[in-house]
ZAMARGU-4260 file (C-alpha; in steps of 0.2 Angstrom, whole numbers, plus 5000, padded with zeros to 4 digits):
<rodrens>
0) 4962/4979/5381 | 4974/4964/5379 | 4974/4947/5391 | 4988/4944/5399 | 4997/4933/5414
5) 5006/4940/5428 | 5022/4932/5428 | 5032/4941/5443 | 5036/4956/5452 | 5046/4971/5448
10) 5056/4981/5462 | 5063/4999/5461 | 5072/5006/5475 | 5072/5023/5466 | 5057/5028/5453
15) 5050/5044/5451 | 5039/5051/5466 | 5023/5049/5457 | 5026/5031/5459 | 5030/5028/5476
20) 5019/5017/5484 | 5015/5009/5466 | 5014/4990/5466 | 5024/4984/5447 | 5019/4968/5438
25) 5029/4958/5424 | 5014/4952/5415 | 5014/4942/5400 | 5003/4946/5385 | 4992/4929/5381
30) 4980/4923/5369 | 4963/4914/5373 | 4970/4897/5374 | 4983/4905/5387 | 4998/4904/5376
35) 5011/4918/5377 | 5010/4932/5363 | 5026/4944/5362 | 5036/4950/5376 | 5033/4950/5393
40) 5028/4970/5401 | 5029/4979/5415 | 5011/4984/5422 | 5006/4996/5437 | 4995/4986/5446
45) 4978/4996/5451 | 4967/4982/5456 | 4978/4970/5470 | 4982/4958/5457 | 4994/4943/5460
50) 5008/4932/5451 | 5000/4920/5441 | 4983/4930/5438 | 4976/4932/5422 | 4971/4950/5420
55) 4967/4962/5407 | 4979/4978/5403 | 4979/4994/5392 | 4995/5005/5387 | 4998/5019/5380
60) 4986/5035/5384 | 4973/5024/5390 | 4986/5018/5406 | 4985/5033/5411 | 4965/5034/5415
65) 4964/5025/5431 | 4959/5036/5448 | 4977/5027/5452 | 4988/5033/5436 | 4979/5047/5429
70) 4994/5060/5426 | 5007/5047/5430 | 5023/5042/5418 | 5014/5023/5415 | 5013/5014/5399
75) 5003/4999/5404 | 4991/4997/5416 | 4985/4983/5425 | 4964/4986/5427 | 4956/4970/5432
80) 4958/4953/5436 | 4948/4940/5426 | 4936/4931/5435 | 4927/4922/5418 | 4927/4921/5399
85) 4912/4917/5388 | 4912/4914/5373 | 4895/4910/5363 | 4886/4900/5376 | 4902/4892/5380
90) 4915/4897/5397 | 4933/4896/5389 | 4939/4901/5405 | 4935/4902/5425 | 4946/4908/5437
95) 4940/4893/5448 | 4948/4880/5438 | 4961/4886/5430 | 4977/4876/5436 | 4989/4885/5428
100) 4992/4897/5440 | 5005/4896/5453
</rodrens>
């Protein structure tokens, strides 16, 4: 699992026919402090999430083991949208107040 930000929408008029009706994310890989970590991806979004969002992907094999992917050509997946981040007794992050979104 890898944090990430979405950072845009992607649109294809043609795609194979297991993707129609398939909502596609450029998401940025992050690290905790929010900082972008190597190159931006293209997710399928599963969960209804949105530009600016920090949420929490999975590619290779493990993209394809959503009730919405399973048996589709995906590479990375888009499964949840982070709501909180704890770390010891600490919250590093809450979706709440964080002011980086758009």
């Amino acid at each position: 699992m890898i944090f990430a930000r979405v950072v845009g929408n992607v649109v294809c008029t043609r795609k194979d026919e297991k993707l129609v009706g398939t909502k596609l994310l450029l998401v940025q890989p992050v690290n905790l402090e929010g900082a972008a970590q190597g190159t931006p991806l293209v997710a399928i979004d599963v969960v209804g999430s949105g530009e600016g969002e920090l949420v929490l992907i999975v590619q290779g094999s493990s993209a394809r083991q959503t009730r919405g992917t399973e048996g589709n050509p995906v590479d990375c997946t888009i499964f949840a949208v982070v709501d909180t981040i704890e770390k010891g007794r600490e919250t590093i992050f809450s979706k709440r107040d964080d002011f980086t979104k758009k």
